[in-house]
C-alpha positions in Angstrom: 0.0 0.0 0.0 2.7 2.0 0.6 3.4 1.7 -3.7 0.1 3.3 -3.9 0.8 6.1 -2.1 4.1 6.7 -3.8 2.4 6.2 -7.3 -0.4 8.9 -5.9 2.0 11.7 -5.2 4.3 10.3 -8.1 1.0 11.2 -10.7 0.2 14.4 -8.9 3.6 15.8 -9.5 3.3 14.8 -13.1 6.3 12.4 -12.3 4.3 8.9 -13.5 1.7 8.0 -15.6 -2.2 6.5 -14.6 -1.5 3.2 -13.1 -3.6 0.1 -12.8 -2.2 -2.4 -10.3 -3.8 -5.9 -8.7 -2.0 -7.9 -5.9 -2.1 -10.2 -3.1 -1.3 -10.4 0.3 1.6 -12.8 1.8 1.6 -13.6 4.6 -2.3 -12.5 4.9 -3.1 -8.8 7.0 -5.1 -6.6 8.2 -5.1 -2.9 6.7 -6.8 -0.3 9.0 -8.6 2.8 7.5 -6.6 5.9 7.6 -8.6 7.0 10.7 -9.4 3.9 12.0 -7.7 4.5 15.8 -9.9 2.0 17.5 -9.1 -2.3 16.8 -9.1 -5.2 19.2 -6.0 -5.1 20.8 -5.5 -9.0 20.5 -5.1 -8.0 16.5 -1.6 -7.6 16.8 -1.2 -11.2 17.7 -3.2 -12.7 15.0 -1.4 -15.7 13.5 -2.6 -18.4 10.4 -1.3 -21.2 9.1 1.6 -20.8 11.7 2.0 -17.0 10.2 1.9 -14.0 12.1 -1.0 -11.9 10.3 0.9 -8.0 9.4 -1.4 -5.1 10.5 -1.3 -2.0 7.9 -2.7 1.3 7.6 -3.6 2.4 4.0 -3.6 5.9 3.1 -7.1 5.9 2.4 -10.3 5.7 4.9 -13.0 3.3 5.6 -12.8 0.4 8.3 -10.2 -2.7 8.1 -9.8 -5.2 5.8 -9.1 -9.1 6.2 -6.6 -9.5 3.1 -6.8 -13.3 2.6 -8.2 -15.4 0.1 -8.4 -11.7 -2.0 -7.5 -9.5 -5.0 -6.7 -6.1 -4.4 -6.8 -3.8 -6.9 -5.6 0.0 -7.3 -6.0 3.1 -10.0 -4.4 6.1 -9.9 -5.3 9.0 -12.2 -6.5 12.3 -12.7 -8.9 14.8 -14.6 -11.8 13.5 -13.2 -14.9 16.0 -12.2 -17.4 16.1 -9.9 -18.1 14.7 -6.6 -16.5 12.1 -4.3 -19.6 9.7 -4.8 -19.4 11.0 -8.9 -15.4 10.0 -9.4 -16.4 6.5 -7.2 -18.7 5.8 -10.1 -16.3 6.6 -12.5 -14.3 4.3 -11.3 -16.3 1.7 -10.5 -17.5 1.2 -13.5 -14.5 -1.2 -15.4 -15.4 -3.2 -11.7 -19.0 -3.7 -13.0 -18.0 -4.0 -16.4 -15.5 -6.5 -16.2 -17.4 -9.2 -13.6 -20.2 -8.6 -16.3 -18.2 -9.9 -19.2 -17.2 -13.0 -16.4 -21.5 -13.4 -16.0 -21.7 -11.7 -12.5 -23.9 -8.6 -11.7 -22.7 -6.2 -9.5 -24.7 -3.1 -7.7 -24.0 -0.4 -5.4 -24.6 -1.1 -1.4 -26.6 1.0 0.3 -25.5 1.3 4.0 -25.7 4.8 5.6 -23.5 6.3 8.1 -23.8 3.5 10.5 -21.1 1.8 9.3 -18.7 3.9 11.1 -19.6 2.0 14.1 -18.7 -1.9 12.5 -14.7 -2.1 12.8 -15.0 -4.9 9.9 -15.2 -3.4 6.0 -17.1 -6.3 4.4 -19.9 -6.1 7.3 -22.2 -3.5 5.8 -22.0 -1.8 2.5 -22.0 1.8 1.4 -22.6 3.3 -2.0 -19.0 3.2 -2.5 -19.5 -0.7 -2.4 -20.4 -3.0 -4.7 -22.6 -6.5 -4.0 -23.8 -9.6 -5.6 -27.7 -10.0 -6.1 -28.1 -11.4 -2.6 -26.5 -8.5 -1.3 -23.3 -9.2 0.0 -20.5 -7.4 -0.5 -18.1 -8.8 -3.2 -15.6 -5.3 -3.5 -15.0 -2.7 -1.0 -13.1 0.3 -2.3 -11.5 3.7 -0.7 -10.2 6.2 -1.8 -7.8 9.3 -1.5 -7.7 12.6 -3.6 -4.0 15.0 -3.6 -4.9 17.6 -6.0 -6.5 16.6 -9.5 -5.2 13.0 -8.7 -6.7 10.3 -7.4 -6.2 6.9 -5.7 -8.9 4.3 -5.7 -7.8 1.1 -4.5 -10.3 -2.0 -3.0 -10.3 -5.5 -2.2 -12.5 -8.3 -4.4 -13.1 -11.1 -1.8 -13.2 -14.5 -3.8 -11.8 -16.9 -1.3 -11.7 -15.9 2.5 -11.5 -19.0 5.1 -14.5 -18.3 7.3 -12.6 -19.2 10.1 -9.6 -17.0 10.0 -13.0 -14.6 9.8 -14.5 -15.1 12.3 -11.5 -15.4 14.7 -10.5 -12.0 13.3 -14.0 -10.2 13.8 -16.2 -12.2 16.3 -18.7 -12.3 13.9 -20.4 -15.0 12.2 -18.9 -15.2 8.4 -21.4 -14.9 5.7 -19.9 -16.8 2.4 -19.9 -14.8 -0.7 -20.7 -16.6 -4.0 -18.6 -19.7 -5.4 -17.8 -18.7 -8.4 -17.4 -21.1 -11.8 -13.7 -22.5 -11.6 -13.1 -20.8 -14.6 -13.6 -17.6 -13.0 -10.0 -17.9 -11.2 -7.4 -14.7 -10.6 -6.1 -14.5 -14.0 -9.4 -14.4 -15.9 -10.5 -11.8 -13.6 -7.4 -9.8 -13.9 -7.9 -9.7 -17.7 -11.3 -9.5 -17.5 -10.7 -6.5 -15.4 -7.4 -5.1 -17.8 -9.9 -5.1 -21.2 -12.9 -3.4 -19.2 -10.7 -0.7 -17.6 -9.6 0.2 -21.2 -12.9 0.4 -22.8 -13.9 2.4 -19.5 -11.2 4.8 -19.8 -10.3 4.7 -23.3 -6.6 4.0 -22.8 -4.1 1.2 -23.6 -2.3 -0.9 -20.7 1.6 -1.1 -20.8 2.7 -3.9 -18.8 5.9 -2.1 -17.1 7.3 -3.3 -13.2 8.2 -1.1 -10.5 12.7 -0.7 -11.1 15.6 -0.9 -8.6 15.6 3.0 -8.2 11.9 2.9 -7.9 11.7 0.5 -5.1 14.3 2.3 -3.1 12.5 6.0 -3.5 9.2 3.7 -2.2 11.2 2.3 1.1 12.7 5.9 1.5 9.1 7.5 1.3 7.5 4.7 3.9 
């Protein structure tokens, strides 16, 4: 997360271009919300699969995240009007688009304020959310604006153990869809790739992060 928040200020200084990033988590964490100061204290001791589970804070708000059994993804642009709720939509829509060309129908969630109160993301969802037809929440995004840019980054929950869940939250885990197994990470990812250059009218070039690169990211955490 700390890439995404270099590649933020990176794009608002004109430095880099738009970027369009997916990853995983190893070993599994928890990311807190920017202002999320209060967690259960035992958090810090989590472990899984004999693995201590790394506790984060991202750069951008909302409530904290179980990364494990996930695929997070993250934009980073600019020259987007309007609203916070207007950009989300903006950007949402290659998410919609792209689990519609895989056969799976995404909405908005509709939660009010009250989420504030439920530590865990993926308990309620806001408009800033997007659910399957029964209503549970598949992708839970945040987001962060420095200037004209913007960072937009969530996580798409496709194979959480409901134990590690419900140790984490004390809460009784509702299971998301089971999806076909030809809907795996890479056919999402591509899936995602084509509907995010239709939806924004660019073309992807495939480039990693270099030596110096990495370095200027460790010196900026």
């Amino acid at each position: 997360m700390a890439v995404d928040r270099w590649l933020l200020t990176q794009h608002e200084s004109g430095k880099h271009p738009p970027t369009l990033r997916f990853y995983t988590w190893s070993p599994p964490a928890i990311s807190l919300g920017y202002h999320q100061r209060q967690y259960p204290e035992f958090w810090q001791n989590l472990t899984w699969n004999g693995e201590k589970l790394d506790l984060v804070r991202r750069p951008t708000g909302g409530r904290a995240v179980l990364h494990q059994g996930d695929l997070t993804y993250s934009v980073v642009t600019s020259g987007l009007g309007g609203n916070r709720l207007d950009v989300y939509a903006k950007m949402c829509e290659f998410l919609i688009q792209g689990w519609r060309s895989l056969g799976v129908d995404l909405y908005y969630g509709q939660a009010g304020r009250g989420y504030i109160h439920n530590p865990n993301c993926f308990g309620t969802a806001t408009g800033a959310d997007l659910v399957l037809a029964d209503g549970s929440k598949l992708i839970g995004s945040a987001q962060l604006r420095k200037g004209d840019a913007v960072l937009q980054h969530g996580s798409m929950r496709l194979n959480p153990d409901p134990d590690l869940f419900e140790k984490v939250f004390n809460q009784e885990f509702f299971g998301s869809e089971k999806f076909p197994q030809t809907i795996n990470q890479e056919t999402i990812i591509n899936a995602l790739i084509a509907a995010a250059c239709d939806c924004f009218a660019m073309e992807i070039e495939v480039k990693p992060l270099s030596e110096d690169e990495w370095d200027m990211i460790l010196d900026y955490c």
